[in-house]
N, C-alpha and C positions, 0 to 999 in steps of 0.2 A: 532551563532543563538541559543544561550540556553535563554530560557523564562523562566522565574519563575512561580509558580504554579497560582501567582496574577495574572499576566500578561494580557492584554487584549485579546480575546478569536478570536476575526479577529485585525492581523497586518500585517505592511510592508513585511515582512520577509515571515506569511503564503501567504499574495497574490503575491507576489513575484514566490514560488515554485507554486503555480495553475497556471500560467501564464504562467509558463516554464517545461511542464508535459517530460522529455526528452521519445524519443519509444511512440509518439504517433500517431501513425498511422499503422493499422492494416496490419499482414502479410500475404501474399497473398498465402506462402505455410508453414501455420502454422502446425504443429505435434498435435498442440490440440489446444482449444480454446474456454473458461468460461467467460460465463457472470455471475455476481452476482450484485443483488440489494438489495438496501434498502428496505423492508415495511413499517420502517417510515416516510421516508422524500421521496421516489423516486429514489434517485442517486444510479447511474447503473456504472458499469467497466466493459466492456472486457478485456480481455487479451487472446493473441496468443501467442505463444513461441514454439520454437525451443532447443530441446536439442543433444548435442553430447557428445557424453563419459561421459553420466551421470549428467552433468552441462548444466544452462541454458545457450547456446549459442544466443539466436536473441529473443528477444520479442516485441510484437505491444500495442499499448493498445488505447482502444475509451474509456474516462472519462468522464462521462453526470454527474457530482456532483456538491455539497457545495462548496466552496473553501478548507472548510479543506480536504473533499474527492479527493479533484485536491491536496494538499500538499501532502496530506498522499502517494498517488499513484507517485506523483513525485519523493517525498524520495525513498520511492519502486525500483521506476525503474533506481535511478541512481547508486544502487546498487545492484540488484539483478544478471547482469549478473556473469557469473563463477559461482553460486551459486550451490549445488545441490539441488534434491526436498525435501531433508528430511531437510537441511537446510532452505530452505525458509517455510517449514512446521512449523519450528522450530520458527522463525521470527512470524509468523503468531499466533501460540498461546502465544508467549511471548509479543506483544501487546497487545492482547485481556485478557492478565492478568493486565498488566500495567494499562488497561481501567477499568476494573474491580475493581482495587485496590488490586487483591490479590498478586502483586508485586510494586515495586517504580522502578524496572532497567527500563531504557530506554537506557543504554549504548548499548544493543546486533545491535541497527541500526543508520548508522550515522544521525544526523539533529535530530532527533524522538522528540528531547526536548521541539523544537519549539511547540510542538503539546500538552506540557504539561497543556496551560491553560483550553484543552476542557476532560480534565477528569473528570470536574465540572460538566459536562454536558452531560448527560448519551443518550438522544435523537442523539448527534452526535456521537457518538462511533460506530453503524453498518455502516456509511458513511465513516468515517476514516481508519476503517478496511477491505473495500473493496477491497483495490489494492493488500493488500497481501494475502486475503481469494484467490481474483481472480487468481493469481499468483502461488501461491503455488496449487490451484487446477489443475489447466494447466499443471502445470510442471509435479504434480504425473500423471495423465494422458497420458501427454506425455513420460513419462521416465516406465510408465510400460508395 
């Protein structure tokens, strides 16, 4: 699933992961639990999470987004558990650099590449970055 920077900006592969958001469906005895939204577009993410010994053990998520904001939160969640919060902290501003341009790594999360053609596209970058703003705030919250 690595896309080139050309690559068309919705394909098989992004609607593919928005289709199949894995953790979605919200936890009933969550430790914490952030919504964040877009101002531009609308697309909203919850996330609920559960930590133990420091790492995210159990997370739920509601995805009301774009498809790339359903990819992006997909990639998210099929990696985030075991994590801790300062890792998934960590995850979260090293996208939003990637978006930015003030990095090119997208190695730090697996799939991320897919997601390379909408760095053209500055309007979708707060939708994309949802799942892990949501995620990583969850988690510090729950973990402090």
């Amino acid at each position: 699933m690595n896309a080139p920077p050309n690559a068309p900006l919705y394909n098989k592969d992004i609607l593919r992961l928005a289709a199949d958001i894995p953790h979605h469906q919200r936890l009933p005895d969550a430790q914490a639990s952030v919504e964040k939204r877009s101002p531009t577009c609308g697309s909203r993410v919850t996330a609920d999470v559960r930590m133990a010994d420091g790492r995210l053990a159990d997370m739920g998520l509601d995805v009301k987004a774009c498809a790339l904001g359903q990819a992006s939160a997909a990639l998210m969640a099929g990696h985030a558990i075991g994590l801790t919060a300062q890792e998934l902290a960590d995850a979260r501003d090293r996208l939003a650099a990637y978006l930015s341009g003030d990095s090119d790594d997208l190695d730090f999360w697996p799939g991320l590449s897919v997601l390379a053609p909408a760095r053209g596209y500055p309007a979708r970058h707060a939708s994309i970055r949802l799942g892990f703003e949501a995620i990583a705030e969850a988690a510090r919250q729950a973990d402090a």
